[in-house]
C-alpha angles and dihedrals in degrees: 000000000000114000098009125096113259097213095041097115099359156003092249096114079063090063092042086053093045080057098043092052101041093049085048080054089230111167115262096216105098105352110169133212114191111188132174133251093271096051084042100054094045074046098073103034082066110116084214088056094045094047084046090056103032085054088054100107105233092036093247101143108039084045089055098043090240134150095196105152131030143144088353087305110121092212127221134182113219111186083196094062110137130232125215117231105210119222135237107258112117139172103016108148124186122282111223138318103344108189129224102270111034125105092103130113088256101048111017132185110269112230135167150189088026118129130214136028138298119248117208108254093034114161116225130180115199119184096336102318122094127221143182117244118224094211092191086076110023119094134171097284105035126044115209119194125215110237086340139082129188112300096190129030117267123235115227104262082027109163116255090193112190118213114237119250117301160173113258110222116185121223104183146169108216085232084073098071125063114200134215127204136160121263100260104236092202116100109261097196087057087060110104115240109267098010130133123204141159126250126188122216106233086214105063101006088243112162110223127179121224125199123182104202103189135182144156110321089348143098131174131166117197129195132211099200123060129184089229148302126246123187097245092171108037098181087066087070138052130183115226100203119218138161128312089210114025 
């Protein structure tokens, strides 16, 4: 729920995230859940979370006050984690027959008597199935989804109901992001085995570490520093809204 924190009474939102992700077929190897301090700290006053960490065997978790590993979710807390600030459009409903398959620039959903701007990241729910706004292309006569377009025909007068303002929380499967980094111009096979060293790109100044990590039959070179990160596969994610003060 919009506004309120996820993990205030239980650990259900976990299980509605389990069911998101596996009807979206994302993988169930290193699926990732980041969370902020709030969701963190209800977290842990969970009896489900406590019995989780007392039944750790060395006692780690429940020592160092983490949640780590729950319902298939490796979680991490992110101080930096935004929050989304809703708009003020309110009351538009659907005008007209809007077939499956439209919310995209091409083809929006048609909506009407509605009043105030789309934000980008709005959160919409229209007969029953929730979708993200991209507010660079919505107006007050045409919704436009981001990565989704209508999964049920809409009713003329249909609600277009907004989600209060919220924490965005990130559930994600690493399949999701796709990375983009800079050719190296240094010669790898120059690098020692096992050796980590810095590298600077002669473009933007930014200092990177490399590190070969090599082995029998085996090389591979990683990177700290990376030029962005872009969801390239949005299924593979979900966001489990909480509260932006508590």
């Amino acid at each position: 729920t919009a506004g309120t924190n996820p993990f205030a009474s239980a650990t259900d939102p976990l299980a509605d995230l389990v069911k998101v992700m596996l009807d979206n077929k994302a993988p169930q190897l290193q699926r990732q859940l980041l969370i902020g301090t709030y969701e963190l700290a209800a977290g842990l006053k969970l009896s489900q979370f406590i019995q989780a960490q007392l039944g750790d065997l060395t006692g780690a978790r429940f020592a160092m006050g983490k949640l780590q590993h729950a319902m298939g979710f490796d979680i991490f807390p992110d101080q930096g984690r935004p929050n989304h600030t809703t708009s003020t459009a309110a009351n538009y409903v659907a005008n007209g027959v809007n077939a499956i398959g439209t919310g995209t620039v091409a083809a929006p959903v048609v909506i009407k008597t509605g009043t105030g701007a789309w934000a980008d990241g709005d959160i919409v729910t229209i007969n029953g199935t929730t979708y993200a706004v991209d507010g660079t292309n919505s107006t007050n006569i045409a919704l436009v989804f981001k990565n989704q377009t209508l999964v049920a025909v809409t009713a003329d007068a249909d609600a277009v109901t907004k989600k209060a303002s919220h924490s965005v929380n990130l559930a994600v499967q690493p399949g999701a992001l796709g990375l983009a980094m800079r050719y190296l111009e240094q010669d790898l096979e120059k690098a020692g085995a096992g050796k980590a060293f810095p590298i600077v790109d002669p473009n933007t100044g930014a200092l990177m570490m490399l590190h070969d990590l090599g082995g029998y039959h085996a090389e591979q070179y990683e990177i700290t520093a990376l030029y962005g990160a872009k969801i390239i596969l949005p299924q593979l994610a979900a966001r489990l809204m909480g509260s932006t003060t508590s």
